[in-house]
C-alpha positions as CSV (number, residue, x, y, z in Angstrom):
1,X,98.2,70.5,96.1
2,X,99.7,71.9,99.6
3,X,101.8,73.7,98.0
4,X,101.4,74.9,94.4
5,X,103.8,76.2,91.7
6,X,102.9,79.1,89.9
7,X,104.4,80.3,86.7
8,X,103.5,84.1,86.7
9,X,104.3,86.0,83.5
10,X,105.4,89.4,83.6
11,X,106.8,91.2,86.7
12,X,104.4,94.6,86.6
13,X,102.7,95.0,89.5
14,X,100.3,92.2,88.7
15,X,102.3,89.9,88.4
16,X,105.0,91.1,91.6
17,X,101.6,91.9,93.8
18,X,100.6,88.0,93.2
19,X,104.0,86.8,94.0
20,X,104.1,88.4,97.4
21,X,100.8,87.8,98.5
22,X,101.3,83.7,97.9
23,X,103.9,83.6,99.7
24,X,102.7,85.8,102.4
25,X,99.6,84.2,102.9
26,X,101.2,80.7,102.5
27,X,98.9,80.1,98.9
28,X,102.5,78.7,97.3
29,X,105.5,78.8,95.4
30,X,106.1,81.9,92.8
31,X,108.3,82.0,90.1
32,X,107.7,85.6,87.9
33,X,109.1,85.2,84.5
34,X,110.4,88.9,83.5
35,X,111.5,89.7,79.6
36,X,113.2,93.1,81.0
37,X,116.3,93.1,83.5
38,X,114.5,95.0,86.3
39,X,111.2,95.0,87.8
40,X,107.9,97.1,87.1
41,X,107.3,97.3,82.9
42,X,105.7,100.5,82.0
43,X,105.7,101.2,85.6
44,X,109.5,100.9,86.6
45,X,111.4,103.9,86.7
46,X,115.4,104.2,85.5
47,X,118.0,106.9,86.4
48,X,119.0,109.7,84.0
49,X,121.0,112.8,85.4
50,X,120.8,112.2,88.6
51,X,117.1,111.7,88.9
52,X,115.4,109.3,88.4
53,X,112.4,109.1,85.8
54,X,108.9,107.1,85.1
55,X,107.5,106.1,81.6
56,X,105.5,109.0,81.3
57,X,103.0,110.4,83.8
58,X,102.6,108.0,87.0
59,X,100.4,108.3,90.7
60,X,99.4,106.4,93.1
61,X,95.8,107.2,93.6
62,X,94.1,107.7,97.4
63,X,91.2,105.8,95.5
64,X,93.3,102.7,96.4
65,X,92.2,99.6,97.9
66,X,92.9,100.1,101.6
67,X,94.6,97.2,102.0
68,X,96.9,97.7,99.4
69,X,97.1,101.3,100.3
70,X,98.4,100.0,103.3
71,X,100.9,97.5,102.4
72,X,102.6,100.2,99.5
73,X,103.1,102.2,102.7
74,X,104.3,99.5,104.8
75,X,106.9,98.5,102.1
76,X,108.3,102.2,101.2
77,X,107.6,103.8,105.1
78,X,108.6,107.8,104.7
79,X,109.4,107.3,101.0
80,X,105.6,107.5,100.2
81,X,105.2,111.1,99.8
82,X,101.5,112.7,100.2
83,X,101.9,115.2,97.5
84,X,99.1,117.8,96.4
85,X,97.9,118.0,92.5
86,X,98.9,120.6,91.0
87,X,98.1,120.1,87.3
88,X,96.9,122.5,83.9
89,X,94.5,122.0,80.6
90,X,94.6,123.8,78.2
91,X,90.8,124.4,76.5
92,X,90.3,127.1,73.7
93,X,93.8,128.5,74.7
94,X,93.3,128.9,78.2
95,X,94.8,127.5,81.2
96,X,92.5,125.8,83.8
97,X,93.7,124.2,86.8
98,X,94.0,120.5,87.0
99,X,91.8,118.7,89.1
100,X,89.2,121.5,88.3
101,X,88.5,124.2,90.9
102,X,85.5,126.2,91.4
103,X,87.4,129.6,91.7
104,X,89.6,128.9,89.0
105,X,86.8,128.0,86.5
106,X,84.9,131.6,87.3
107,X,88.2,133.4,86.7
108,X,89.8,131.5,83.6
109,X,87.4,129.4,81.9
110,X,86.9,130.8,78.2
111,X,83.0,132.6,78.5
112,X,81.5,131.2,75.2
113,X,82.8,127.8,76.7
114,X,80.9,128.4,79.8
115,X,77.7,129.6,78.3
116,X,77.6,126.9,75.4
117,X,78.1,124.0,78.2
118,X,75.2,125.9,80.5
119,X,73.0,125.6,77.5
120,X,73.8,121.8,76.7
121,X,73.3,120.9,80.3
122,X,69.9,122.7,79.9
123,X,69.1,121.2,77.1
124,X,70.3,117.9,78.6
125,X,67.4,118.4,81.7
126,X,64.8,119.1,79.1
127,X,65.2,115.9,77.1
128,X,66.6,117.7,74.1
129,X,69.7,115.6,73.3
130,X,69.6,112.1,71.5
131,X,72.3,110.5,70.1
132,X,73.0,107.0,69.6
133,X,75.0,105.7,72.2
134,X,76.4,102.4,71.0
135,X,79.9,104.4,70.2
136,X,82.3,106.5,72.3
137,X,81.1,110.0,71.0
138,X,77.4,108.8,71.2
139,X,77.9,108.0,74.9
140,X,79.6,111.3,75.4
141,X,77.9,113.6,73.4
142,X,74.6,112.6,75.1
143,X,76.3,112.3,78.6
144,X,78.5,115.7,78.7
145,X,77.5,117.6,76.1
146,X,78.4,119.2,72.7
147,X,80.6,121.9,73.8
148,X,82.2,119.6,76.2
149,X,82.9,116.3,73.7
150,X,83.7,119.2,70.4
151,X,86.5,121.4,72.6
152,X,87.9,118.1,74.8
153,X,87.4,114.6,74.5
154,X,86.9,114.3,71.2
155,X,90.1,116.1,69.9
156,X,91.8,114.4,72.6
157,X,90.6,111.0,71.9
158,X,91.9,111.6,68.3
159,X,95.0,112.0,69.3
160,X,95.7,109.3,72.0
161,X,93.8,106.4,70.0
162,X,94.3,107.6,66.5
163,X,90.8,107.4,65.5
164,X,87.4,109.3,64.9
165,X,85.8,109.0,68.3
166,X,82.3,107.6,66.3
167,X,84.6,104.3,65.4
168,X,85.5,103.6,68.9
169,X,83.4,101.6,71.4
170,X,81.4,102.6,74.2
171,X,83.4,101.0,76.5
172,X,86.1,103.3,75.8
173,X,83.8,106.4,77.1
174,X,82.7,104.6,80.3
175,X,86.6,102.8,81.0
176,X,88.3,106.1,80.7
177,X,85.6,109.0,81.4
178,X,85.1,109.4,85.3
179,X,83.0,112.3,85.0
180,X,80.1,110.2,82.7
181,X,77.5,113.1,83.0
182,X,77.7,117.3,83.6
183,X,76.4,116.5,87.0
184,X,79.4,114.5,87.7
185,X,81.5,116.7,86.6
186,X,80.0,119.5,88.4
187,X,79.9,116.9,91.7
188,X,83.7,116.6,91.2
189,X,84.5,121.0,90.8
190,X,82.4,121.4,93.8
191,X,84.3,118.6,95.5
192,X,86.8,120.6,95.7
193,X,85.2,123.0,98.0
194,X,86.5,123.2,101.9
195,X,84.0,121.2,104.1
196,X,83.1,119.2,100.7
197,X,86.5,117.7,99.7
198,X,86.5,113.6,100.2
199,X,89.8,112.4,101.7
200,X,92.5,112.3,99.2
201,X,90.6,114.9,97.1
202,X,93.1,117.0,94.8
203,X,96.2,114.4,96.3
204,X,98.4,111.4,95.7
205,X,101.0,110.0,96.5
206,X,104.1,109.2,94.8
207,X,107.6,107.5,96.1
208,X,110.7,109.0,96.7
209,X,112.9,107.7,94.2
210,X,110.2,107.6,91.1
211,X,107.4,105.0,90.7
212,X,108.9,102.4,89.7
213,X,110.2,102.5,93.9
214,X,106.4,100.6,94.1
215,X,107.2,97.3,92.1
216,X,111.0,97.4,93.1
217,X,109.6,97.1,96.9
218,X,107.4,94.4,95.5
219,X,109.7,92.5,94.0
220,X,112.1,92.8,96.6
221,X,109.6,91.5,99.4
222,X,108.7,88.9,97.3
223,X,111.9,87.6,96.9
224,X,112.5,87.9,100.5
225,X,109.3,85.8,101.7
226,X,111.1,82.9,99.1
227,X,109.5,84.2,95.2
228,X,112.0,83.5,92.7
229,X,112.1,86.4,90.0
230,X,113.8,85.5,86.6
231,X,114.9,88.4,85.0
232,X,115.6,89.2,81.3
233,X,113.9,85.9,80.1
234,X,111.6,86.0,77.1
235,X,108.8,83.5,76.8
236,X,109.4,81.6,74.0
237,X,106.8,78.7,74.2
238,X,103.8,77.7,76.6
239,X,103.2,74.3,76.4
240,X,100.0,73.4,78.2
241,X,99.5,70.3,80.5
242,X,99.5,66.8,78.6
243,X,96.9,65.2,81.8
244,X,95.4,66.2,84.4
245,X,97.6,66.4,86.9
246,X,100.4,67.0,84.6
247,X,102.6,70.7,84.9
248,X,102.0,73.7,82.4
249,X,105.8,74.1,81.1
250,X,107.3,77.4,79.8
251,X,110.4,77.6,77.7
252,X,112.2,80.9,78.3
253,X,115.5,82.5,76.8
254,X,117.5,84.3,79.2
255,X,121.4,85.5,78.7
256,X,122.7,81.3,78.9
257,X,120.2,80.0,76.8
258,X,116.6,78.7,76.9
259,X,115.2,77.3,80.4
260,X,112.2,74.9,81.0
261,X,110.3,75.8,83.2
262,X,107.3,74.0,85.3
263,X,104.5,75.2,87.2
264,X,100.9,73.5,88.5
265,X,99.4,76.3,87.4
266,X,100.1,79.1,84.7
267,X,98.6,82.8,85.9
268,X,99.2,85.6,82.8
269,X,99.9,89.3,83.5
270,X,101.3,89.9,79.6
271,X,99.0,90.8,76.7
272,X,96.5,87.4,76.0
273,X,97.4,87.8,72.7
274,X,101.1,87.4,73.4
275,X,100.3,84.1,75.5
276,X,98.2,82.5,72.2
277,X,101.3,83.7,69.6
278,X,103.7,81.4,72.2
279,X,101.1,78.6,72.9
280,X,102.0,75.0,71.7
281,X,98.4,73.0,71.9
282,X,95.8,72.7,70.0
283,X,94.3,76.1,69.5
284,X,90.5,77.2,67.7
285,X,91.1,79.3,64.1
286,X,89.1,81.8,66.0
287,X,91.9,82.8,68.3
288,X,94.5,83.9,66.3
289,X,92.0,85.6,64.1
290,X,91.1,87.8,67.3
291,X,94.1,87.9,68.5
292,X,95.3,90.0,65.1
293,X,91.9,92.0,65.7
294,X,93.1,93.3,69.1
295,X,94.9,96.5,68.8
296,X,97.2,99.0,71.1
297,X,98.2,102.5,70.5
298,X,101.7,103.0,70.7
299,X,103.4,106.0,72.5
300,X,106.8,107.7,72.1
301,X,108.3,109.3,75.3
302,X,110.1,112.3,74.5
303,X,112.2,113.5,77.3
304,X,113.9,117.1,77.1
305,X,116.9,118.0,79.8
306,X,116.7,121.5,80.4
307,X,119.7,123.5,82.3
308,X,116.9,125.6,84.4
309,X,115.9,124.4,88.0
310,X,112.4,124.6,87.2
311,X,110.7,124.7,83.7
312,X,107.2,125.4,85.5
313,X,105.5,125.1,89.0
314,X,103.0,122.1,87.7
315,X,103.2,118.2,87.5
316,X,101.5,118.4,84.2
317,X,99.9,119.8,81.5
318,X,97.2,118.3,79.5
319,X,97.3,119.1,75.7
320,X,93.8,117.8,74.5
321,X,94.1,120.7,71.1
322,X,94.5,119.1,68.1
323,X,96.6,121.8,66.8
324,X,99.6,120.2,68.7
325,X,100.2,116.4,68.9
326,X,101.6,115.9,71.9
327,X,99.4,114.3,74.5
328,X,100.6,115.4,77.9
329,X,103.6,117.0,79.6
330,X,104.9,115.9,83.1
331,X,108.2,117.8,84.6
332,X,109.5,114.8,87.0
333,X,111.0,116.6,90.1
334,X,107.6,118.2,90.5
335,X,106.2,115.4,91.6
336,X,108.3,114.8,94.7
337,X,110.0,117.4,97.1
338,X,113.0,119.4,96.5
339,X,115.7,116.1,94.6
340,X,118.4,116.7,92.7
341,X,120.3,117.6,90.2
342,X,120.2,121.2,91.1
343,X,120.4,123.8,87.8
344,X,118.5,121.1,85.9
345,X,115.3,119.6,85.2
346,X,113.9,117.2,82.4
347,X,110.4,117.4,81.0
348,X,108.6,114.4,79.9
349,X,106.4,114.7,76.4
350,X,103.9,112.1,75.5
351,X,103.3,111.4,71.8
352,X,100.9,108.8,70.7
353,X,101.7,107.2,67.5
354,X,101.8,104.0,65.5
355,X,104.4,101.9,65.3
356,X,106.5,102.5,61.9
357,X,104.4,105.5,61.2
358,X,106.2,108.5,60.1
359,X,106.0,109.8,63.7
360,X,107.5,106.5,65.4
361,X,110.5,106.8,62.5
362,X,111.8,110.3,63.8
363,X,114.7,110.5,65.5
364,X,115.6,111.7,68.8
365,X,116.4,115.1,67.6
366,X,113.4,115.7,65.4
367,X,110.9,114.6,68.1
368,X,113.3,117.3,70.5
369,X,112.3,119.6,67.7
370,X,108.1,118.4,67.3
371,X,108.3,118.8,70.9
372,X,110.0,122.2,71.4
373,X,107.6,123.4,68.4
374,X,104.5,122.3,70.4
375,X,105.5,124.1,73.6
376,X,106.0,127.4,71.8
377,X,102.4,126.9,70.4
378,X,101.0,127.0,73.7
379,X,102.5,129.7,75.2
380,X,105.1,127.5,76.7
381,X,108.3,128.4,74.6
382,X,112.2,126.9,75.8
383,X,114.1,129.7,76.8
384,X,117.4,127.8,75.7
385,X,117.7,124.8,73.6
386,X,117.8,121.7,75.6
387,X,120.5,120.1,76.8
388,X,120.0,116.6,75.7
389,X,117.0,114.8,74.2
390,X,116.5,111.1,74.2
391,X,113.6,108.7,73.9
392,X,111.5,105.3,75.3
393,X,108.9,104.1,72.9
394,X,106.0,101.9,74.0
395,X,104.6,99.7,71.6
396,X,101.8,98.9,73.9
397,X,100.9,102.0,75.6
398,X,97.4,101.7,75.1
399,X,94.6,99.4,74.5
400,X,92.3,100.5,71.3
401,X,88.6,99.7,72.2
402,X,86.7,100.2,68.1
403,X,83.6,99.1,67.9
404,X,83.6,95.5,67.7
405,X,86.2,94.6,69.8
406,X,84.5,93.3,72.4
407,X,83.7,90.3,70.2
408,X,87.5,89.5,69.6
409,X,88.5,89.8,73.2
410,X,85.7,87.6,74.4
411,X,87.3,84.9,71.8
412,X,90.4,85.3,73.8
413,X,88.9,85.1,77.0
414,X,86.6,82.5,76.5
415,X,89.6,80.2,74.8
416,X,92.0,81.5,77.9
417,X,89.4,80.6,80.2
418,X,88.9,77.0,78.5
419,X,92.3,76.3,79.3
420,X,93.5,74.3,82.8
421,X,94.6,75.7,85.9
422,X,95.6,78.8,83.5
423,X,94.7,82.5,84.5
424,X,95.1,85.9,82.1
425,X,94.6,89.3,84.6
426,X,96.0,92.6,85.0
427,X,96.2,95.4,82.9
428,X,97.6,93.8,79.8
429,X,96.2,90.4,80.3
430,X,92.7,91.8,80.1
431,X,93.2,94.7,78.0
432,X,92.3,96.7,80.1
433,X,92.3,100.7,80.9
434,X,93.5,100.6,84.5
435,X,96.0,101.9,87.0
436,X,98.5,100.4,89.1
437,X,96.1,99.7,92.2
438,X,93.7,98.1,89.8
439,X,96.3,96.3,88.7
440,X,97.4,95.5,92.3
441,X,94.0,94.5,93.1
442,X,93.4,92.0,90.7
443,X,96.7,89.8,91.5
444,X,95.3,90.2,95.5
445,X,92.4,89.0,94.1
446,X,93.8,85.9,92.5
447,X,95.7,84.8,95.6
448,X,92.1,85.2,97.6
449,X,90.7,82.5,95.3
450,X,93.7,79.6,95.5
451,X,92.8,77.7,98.6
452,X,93.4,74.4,100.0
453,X,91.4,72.6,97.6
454,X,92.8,74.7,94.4
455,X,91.7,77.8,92.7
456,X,87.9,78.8,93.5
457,X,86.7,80.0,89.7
458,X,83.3,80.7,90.7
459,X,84.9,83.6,93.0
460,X,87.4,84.7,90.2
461,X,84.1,84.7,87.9
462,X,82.8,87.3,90.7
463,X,86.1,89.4,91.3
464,X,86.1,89.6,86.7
465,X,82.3,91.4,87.1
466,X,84.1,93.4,89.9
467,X,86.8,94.2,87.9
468,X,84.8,95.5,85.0
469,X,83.4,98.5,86.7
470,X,87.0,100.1,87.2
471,X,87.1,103.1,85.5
472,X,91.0,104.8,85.2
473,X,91.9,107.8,87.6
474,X,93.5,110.7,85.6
């Protein structure tokens, strides 16, 4: 095929980076299918007050792939701010700096805490620790530590994935973890040091107008270099190809009804499981079984306006206690310079849940409530009440790795795989734990396997074993 059509599903930056780099490098013809009206998913942003705000707590991480480093900066020129981290955690009541800091740790960090992880790393060198490691605590525990995993992860983990860290899978620990032993952890305090620090250490960057300025550049770039975008269109049905050489066809509702639509080849940034629900072929028993195995935390956004110019002087707080359940707290305007509205800020509150739990059923007011509640608990009380409180909720915030689940997603994968001229990829379409750039380098590394003579899946097979091995920047 000289020049191919490619269905893409979803317009997150998976999707919108694939789109742009086909056309760029002349690989073919996008179309992006998009349920919402705008561009990004989780990653967009949308105005409120006269600022404008992400879904949650977003980066962009100096980690990055140069190359795509390179072309975010290219698309948004000055509007790519180089902005300094300037974060807190809270552990055993105390505030520590966030990313850790050497002088910071000495000063704040809660003595027995300090002691009881000098004696677990000691104990570490000397062979004395032994847990199973075929879980998330195991791996942990044995990694980092008791004091570490019992004052930390583990409450945290109960909170953002709703479950007893021993039922989740190791994968979880080595997907979301960084730090995977005390020497890492260490390596990354002392990195912080002057004459040690790596470029980009304790920095990243973030756009102008809010994150979601990343996959609105995208998309707009895309469309430019001839992408066609279809906005507010829900995938309906996925009909696969009837020969060899026959198209993959999607049927889609948008605002005038249901379109067909026809592609050479299929490429999936929405959750797999999502793709086998709207799939019209023949399809094995085992696929929906594992698709209902798969499961996602769900996340309520709680954001507060507050009629102050400034609730604090930090991006964000991290709230791993399980005496309050919020998650994380991010105040928007300190992520960029000085932007408006002036006299008011709003904070952002992240509150895992499940969906239709008692949690997820509150209204706006009572989570403005849960939420003010919280921040008096940790010393951070609302000097006024706020002066509005609405909410976003995420159904699929968060992919839930329990033990076992490796099993169902290979069902998915190996079907998906099975499947012609069809890709699943990105963050949803390989439930994965990954951040924008990974996301952005996987659809880079789609377009770098479609050449003349179609789409090299022996390189894909490679860039999958790459892709395994990225572990999510906090």
């Amino acid at each position: 095929m000289s020049d191919p059509r490619i269905l893409i599903l979803g317009a997150g930056p998976a999707g919108l980076g694939t789109a742009l780099q086909l056309h760029r490098r002349g690989r073919g013809h996008a179309t992006v299918i998009e349920q919402h009206a705008i561009p990004g998913g989780n990653a967009s942003s949308f105005p409120f007050g006269g600022q404008r705000l992400d879904y949650g707590s977003h980066r962009l991480h100096p980690s990055s792939d140069p190359d795509i480093l390179a072309d975010i900066k290219g698309l948004l020129g000055d509007d790519l701010l180089d902005r300094p981290r300037h974060g807190r955690i809270r552990l055993r009541g105390k505030w520590i700096h966030f990313p850790l800091k050497p002088a910071d740790l000495l000063l704040r960090l809660d003595k027995g805490f300090a002691i009881s992880s000098s004696v677990d790393m000691a104990r570490k060198a000397l062979g004395l620790t032994g847990t199973p490691d075929d879980n998330f605590a195991g791996v942990l525990w044995n990694s980092l530590g008791p004091t570490i995993c019992r004052d930390f992860y583990f409450p945290y983990a109960r909170k953002i994935w709703g479950l007893e860290p021993e039922k989740l899978s190791a994968v979880q620990a080595r997907k979301r973890v960084k730090a995977s032993s005390f020497g890492g952890l260490m390596k990354k305090v002392f990195g912080a040091l002057p004459g040690l620090k790596k470029p980009g250490t304790g920095r990243f960057f973030y756009p102008r107008q809010g994150f979601g300025q990343i996959c609105d550049a995208y998309a707009a770039a895309a469309q430019q270099q001839g992408a066609s975008i279809l906005y507010s269109h829900r995938v309906e049905q996925v009909i696969p190809p009837s020969t060899d050489r026959a198209p993959w066809t999607v049927l889609a509702r948008g605002e005038h009804g249901t379109e067909q639509l026809q592609g050479d080849y299929l490429w999936s940034t929405i959750p797999i499981t999502a793709v086998a629900s709207a799939y019209q072929g023949e399809i094995p028993a085992s696929v929906p079984a594992a698709a209902a195995a798969i499961r996602y935390r769900a996340m309520i956004l709680v954001y507060v306006q507050l009629d102050v110019e400034q609730f604090t002087e930090y991006d964000a707080h991290y709230l791993p206690e399980a005496g309050v359940k919020i998650t994380r707290l991010s105040e928007p305007k300190n992520y960029r310079d000085a932007v408006p509205p002036t006299g008011k800020t709003v904070l952002c509150a992240e509150l895992p849940c499940e969906v239709d739990d008692e949690v997820w059923r509150l209204d706006d007011a009572a989570l403005g409530r849960l939420v003010a509640a919280d921040l008096q608990t940790v010393g951070l009380p609302l000097a006024r009440p706020p002066i509005a409180v609405f909410t976003r909720r995420l159904k699929q915030a968060y992919p839930i790795y329990l033990t076992g689940y490796q099993e169902h997603f290979d069902a998915l994968d190996r079907w998906a795989d099975s499947l012609p001229r069809f890709l699943t990829y990105g963050r949803q379409g390989l439930f994965a734990h990954d951040n924008t750039h990974h996301a952005l380098r996987m659809a880079y590394a789609a377009v770098e396997c479609m050449g003349a003579a179609g789409f090299d899946e022996g390189r894909w097979r490679e860039y999958r074993r790459d892709f395994e091995t990225h572990v999510v920047e906090d």
